[in-house]
PASEBA-1860 file (N, C-alpha, C; in nm, 3 decimals):
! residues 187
1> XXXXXXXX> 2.419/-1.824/2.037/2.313/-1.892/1.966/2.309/-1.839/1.822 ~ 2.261/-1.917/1.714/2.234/-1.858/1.568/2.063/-1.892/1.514 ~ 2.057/-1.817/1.446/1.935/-1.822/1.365/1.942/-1.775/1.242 ~ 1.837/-1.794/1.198/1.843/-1.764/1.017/1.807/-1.667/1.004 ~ 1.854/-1.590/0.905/1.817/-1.451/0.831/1.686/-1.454/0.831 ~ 1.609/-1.555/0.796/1.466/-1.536/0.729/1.392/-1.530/0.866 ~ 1.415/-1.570/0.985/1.340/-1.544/1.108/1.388/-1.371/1.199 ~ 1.451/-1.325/1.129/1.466/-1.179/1.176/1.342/-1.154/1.212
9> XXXXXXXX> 1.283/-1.069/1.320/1.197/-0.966/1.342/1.205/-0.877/1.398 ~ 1.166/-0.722/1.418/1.214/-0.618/1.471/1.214/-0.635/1.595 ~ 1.328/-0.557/1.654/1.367/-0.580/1.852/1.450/-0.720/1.861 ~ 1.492/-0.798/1.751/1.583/-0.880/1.774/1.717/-0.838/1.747 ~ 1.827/-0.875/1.873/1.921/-0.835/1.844/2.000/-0.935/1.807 ~ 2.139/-0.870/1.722/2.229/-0.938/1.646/2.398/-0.890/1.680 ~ 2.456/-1.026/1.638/2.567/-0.957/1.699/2.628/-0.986/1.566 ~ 2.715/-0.875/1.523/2.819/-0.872/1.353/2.955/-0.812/1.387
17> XXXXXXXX> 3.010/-0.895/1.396/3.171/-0.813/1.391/3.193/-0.801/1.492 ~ 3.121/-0.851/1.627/3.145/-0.800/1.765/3.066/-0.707/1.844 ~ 2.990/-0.645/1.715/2.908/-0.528/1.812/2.757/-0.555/1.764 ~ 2.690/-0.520/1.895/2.546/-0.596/1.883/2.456/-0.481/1.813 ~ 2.364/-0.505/1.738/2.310/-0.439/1.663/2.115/-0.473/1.695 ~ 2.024/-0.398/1.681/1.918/-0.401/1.685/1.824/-0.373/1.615 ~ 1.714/-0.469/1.523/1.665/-0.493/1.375/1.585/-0.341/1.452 ~ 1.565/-0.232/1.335/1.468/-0.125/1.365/1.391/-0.176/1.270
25> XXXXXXXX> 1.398/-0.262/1.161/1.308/-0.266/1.031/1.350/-0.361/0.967 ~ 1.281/-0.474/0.886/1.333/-0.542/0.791/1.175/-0.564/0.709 ~ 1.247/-0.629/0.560/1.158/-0.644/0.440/1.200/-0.806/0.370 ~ 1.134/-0.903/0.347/1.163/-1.005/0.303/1.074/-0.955/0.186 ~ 1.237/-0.971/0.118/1.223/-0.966/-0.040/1.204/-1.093/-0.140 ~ 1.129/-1.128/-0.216/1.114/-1.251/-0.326/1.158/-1.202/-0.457 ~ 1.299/-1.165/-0.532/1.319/-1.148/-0.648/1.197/-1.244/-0.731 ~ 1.213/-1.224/-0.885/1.180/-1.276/-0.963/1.308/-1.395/-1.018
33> XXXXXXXX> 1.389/-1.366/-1.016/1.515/-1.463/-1.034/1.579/-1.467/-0.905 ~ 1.638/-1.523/-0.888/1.765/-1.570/-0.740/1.699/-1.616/-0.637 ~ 1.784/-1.607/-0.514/1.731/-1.597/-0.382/1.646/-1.539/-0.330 ~ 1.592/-1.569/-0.216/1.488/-1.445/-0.138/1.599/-1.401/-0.022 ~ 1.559/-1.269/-0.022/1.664/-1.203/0.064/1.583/-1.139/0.215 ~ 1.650/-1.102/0.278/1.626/-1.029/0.391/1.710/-0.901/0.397 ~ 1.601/-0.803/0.347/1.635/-0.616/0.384/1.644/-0.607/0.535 ~ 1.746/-0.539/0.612/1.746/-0.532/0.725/1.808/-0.369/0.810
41> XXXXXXXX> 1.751/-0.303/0.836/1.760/-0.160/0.881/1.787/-0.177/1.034 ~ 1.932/-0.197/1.093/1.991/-0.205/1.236/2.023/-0.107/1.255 ~ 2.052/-0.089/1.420/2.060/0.034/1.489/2.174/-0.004/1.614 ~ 2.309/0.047/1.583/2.444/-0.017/1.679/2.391/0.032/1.839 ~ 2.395/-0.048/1.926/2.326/-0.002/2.045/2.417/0.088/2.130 ~ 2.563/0.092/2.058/2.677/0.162/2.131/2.626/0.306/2.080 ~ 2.638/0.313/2.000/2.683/0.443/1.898/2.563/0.514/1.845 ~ 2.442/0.410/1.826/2.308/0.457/1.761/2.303/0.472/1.588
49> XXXXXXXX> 2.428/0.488/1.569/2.479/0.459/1.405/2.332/0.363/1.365 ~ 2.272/0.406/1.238/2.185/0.296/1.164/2.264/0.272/1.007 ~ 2.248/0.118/1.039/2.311/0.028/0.954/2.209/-0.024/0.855 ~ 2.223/-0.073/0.675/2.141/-0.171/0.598/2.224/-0.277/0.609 ~ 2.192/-0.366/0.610/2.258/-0.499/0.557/2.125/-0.587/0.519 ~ 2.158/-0.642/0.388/2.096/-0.792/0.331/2.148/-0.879/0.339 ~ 2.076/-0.991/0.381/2.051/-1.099/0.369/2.059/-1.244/0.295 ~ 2.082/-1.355/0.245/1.975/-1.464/0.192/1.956/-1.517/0.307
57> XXXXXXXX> 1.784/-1.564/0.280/1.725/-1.605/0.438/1.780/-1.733/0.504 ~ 1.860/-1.851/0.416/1.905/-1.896/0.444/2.044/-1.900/0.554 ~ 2.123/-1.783/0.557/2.254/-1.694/0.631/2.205/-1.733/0.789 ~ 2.325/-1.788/0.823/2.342/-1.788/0.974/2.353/-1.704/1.054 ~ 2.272/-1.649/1.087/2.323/-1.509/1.194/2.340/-1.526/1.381 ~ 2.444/-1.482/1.450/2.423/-1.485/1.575/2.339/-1.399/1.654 ~ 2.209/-1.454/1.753/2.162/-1.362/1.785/2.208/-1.326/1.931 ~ 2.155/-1.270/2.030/2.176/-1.268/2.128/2.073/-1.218/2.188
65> XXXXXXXX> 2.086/-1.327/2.318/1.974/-1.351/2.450/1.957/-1.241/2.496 ~ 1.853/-1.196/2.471/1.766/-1.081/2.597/1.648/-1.113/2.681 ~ 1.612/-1.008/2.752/1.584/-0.992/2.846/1.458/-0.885/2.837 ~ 1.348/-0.870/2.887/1.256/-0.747/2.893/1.209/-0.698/3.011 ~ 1.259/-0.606/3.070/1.193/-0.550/3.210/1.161/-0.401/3.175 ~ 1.066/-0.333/3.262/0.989/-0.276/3.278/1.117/-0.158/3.350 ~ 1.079/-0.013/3.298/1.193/0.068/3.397/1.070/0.208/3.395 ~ 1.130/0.285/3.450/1.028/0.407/3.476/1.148/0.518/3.402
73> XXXXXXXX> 1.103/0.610/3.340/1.157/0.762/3.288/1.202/0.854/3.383 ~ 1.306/0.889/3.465/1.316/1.003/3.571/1.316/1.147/3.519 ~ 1.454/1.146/3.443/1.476/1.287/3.377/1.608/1.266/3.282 ~ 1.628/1.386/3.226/1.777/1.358/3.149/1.906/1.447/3.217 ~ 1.981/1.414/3.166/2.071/1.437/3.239/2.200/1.442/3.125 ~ 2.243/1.564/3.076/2.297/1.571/2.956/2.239/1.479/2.866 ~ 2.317/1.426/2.701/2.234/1.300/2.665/2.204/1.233/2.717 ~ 2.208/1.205/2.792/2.170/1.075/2.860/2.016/1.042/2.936
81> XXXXXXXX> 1.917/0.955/2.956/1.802/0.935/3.027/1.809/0.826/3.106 ~ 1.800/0.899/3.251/1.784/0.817/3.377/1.695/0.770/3.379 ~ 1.698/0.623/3.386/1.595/0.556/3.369/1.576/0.486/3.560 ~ 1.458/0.374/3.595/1.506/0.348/3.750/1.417/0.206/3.669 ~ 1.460/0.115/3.749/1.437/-0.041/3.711/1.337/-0.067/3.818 ~ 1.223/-0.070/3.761/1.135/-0.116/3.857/1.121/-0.236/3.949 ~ 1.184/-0.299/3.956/1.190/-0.396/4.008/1.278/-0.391/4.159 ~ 1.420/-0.311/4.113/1.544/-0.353/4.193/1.545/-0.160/4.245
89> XXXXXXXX> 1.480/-0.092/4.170/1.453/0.045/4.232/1.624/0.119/4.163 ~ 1.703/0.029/4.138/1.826/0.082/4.090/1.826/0.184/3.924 ~ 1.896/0.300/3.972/1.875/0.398/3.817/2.013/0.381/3.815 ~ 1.968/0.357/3.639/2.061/0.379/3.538/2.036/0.490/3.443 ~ 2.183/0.504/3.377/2.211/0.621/3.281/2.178/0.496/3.138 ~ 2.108/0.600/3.034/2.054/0.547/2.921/2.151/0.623/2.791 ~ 2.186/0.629/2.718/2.240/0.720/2.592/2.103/0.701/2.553 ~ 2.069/0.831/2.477/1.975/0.916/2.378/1.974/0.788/2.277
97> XXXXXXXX> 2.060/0.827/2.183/2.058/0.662/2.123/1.977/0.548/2.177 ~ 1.932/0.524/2.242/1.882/0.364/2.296/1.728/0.392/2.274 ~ 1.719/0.520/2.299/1.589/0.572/2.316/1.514/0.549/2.179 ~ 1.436/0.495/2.137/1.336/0.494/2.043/1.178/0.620/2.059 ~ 1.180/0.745/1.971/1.101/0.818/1.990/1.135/0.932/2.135 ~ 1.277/0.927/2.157/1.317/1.015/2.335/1.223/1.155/2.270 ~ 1.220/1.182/2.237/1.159/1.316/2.180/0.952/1.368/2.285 ~ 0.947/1.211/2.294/0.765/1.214/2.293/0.789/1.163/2.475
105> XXXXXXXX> 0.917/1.136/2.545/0.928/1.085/2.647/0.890/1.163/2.726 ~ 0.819/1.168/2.851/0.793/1.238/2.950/0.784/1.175/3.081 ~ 0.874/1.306/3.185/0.915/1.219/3.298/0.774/1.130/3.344 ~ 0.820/1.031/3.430/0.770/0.942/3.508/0.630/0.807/3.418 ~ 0.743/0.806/3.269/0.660/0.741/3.186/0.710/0.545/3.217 ~ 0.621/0.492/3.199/0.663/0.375/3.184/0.697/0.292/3.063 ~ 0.854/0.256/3.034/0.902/0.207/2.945/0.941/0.071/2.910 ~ 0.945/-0.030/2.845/1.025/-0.160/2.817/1.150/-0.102/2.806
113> XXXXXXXX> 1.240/-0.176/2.858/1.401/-0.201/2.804/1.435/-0.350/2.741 ~ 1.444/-0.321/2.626/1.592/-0.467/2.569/1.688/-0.481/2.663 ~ 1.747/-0.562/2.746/1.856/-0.579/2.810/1.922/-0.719/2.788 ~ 2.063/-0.704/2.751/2.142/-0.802/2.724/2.160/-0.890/2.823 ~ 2.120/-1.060/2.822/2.103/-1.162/2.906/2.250/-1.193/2.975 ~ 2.343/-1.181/2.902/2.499/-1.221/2.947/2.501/-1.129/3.047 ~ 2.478/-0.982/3.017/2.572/-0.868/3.109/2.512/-0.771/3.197 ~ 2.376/-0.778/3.157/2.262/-0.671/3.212/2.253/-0.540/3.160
121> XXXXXXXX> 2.322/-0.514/3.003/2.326/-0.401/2.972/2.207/-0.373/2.865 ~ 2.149/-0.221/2.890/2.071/-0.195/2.779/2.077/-0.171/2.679 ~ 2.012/-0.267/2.580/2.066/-0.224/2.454/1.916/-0.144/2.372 ~ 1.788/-0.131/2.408/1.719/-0.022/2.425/1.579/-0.003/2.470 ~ 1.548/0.121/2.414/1.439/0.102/2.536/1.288/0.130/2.427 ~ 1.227/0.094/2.448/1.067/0.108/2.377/0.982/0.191/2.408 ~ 0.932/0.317/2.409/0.866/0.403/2.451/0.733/0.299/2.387 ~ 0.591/0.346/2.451/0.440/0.315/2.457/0.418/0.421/2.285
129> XXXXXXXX> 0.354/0.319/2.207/0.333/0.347/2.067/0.233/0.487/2.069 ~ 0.160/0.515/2.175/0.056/0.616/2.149/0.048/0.707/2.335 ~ 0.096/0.807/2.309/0.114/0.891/2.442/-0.010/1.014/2.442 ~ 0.006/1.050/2.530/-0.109/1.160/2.580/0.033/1.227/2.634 ~ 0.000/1.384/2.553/0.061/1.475/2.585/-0.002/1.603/2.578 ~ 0.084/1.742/2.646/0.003/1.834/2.623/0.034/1.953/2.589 ~ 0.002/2.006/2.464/0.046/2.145/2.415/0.099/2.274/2.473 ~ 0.213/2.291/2.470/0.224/2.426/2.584/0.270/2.554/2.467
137> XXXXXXXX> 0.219/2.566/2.346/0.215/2.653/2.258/0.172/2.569/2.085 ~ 0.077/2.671/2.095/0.033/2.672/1.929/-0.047/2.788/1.887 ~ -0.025/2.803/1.718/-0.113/2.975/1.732/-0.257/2.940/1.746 ~ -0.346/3.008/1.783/-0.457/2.977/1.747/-0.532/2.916/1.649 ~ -0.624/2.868/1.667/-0.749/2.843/1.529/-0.842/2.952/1.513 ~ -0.869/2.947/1.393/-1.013/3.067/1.371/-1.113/2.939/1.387 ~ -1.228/2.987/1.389/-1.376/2.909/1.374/-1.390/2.861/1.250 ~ -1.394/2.800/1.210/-1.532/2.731/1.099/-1.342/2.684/0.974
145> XXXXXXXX> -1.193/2.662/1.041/-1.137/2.600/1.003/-1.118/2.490/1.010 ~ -1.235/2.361/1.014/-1.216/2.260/1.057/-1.206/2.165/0.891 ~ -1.294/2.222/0.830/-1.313/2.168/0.681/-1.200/2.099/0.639 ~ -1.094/2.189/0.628/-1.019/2.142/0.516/-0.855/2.028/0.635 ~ -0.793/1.985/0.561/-0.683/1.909/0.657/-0.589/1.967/0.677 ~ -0.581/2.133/0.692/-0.471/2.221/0.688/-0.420/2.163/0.867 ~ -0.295/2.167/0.882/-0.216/2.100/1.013/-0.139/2.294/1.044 ~ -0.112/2.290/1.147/-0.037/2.396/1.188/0.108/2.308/1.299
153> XXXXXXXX> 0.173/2.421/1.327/0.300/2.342/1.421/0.224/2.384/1.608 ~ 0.266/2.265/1.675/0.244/2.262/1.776/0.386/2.211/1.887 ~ 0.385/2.296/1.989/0.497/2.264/2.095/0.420/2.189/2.204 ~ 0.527/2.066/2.232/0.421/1.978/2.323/0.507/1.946/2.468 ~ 0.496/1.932/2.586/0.555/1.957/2.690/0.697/1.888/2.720 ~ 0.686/1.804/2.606/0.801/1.734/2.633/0.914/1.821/2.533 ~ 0.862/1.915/2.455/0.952/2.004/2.401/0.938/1.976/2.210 ~ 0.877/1.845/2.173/0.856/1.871/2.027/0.758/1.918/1.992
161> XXXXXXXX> 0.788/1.878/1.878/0.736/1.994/1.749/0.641/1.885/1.636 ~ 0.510/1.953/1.652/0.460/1.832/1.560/0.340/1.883/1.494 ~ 0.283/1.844/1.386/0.215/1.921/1.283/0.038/1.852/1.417 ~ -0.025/1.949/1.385/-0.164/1.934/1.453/-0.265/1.985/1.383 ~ -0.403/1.951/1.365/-0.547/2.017/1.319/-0.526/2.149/1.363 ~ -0.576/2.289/1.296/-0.625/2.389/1.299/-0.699/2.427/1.460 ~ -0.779/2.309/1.490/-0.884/2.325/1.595/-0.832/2.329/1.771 ~ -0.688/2.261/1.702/-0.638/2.230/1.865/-0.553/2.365/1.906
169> XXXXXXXX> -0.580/2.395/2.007/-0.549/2.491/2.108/-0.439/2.483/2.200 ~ -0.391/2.585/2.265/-0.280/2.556/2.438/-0.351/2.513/2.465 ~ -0.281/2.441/2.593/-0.363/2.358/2.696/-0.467/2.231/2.642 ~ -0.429/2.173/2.543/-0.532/2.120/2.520/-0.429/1.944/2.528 ~ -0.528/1.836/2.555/-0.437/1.688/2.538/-0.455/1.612/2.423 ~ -0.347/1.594/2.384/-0.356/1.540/2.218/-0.277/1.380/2.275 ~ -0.312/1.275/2.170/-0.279/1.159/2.178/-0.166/1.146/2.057 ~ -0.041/1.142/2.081/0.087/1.103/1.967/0.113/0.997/1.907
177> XXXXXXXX> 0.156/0.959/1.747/0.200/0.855/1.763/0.352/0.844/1.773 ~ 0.414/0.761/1.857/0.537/0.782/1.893/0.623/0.743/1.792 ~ 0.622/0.668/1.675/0.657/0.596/1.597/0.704/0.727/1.477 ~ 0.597/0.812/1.453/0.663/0.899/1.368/0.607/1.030/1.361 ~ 0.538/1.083/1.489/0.537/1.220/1.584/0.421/1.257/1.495 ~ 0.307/1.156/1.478/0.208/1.239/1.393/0.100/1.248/1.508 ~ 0.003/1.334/1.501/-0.147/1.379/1.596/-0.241/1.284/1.534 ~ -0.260/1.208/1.677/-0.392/1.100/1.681/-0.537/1.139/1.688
185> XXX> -0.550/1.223/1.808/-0.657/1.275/1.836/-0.623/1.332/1.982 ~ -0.761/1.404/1.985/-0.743/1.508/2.046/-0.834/1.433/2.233 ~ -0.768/1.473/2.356/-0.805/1.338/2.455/-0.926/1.459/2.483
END
């Protein structure tokens, strides 16, 4: 199937040269002179390689048919994340690559997968934009540091590393955003 540059939106995949690629980001640009273009920030679903390519919105592009099912998080297993397909109960091996945000993943989470309509393969998977997780090291806070927006580093069970308020403690449940590992609030 083809579509136009100018209907890109992120999670659509594309196929260029043979290998299918997946929009992480695009920007429709309006010069002042020329064409209007399409900025486009892809992600090779083999390799995880991120690609730019532009556009004019007019450009034929091939897309390709997917698919969205629901899979559950098991564990990892070298790079790789065993995922189990809720549906058919069957686990598959994931590459790190596919993973959007693997960092904030924690077992027995529920995920979307992109899966390719021709073949049944994943081309990736969507972690939940805002997680509840829970600190298993940070230094303390003193009292009466709440004032100012000073952040300290915090270790969170799934193993990252992410700047947090002064106030938050071990043991305590903080809400992530998965998108770019910043502290939401505190659950």
């Amino acid at each position: 199937m083809s579509m136009l540059a100018g209907d890109i939106k992120k999670n659509v995949c594309l196929r260029i040269d043979g290998r299918i690629y997946v929009v992480i980001d695009f920007l429709h640009v309006k010069p002042g002179k020329g064409n209007t273009v399409m900025r486009t920030k892809l992600r090779d679903v083999q390799d995880g390689r991120v690609l730019e390519r532009t556009w004019i919105v007019s450009a034929k592009l091939e897309d390709v048919q997917v698919d969205h099912r629901q899979f559950q998080y098991l564990y990892k297993e070298g790079n790789d994340f065993v995922m189990m397909n809720m549906e058919t109960f069957e686990q598959v091996n994931v590459p790190a690559s596919a993973v959007d945000g693997a960092d904030f993943l924690k077992e027995g989470e529920t995920v979307m997968a992109t899966i390719d309509a021709a073949n049944d393969t994943i081309l990736a998977i969507e972690i939940p934009v805002k997680i509840v997780l829970k600190v298993t090291y940070t230094e303390p806070g003193l009292k009466g540091d709440t004032a100012t927006n000073a952040t300290k580093p915090a270790t969170l069970e799934t193993g990252a590393e992410i700047r947090v308020p002064l106030f938050i403690n071990e043991g305590d449940l903080i809400e992530v955003d998965t998108r770019d590992g910043s502290y939401v609030t505190r659950k």
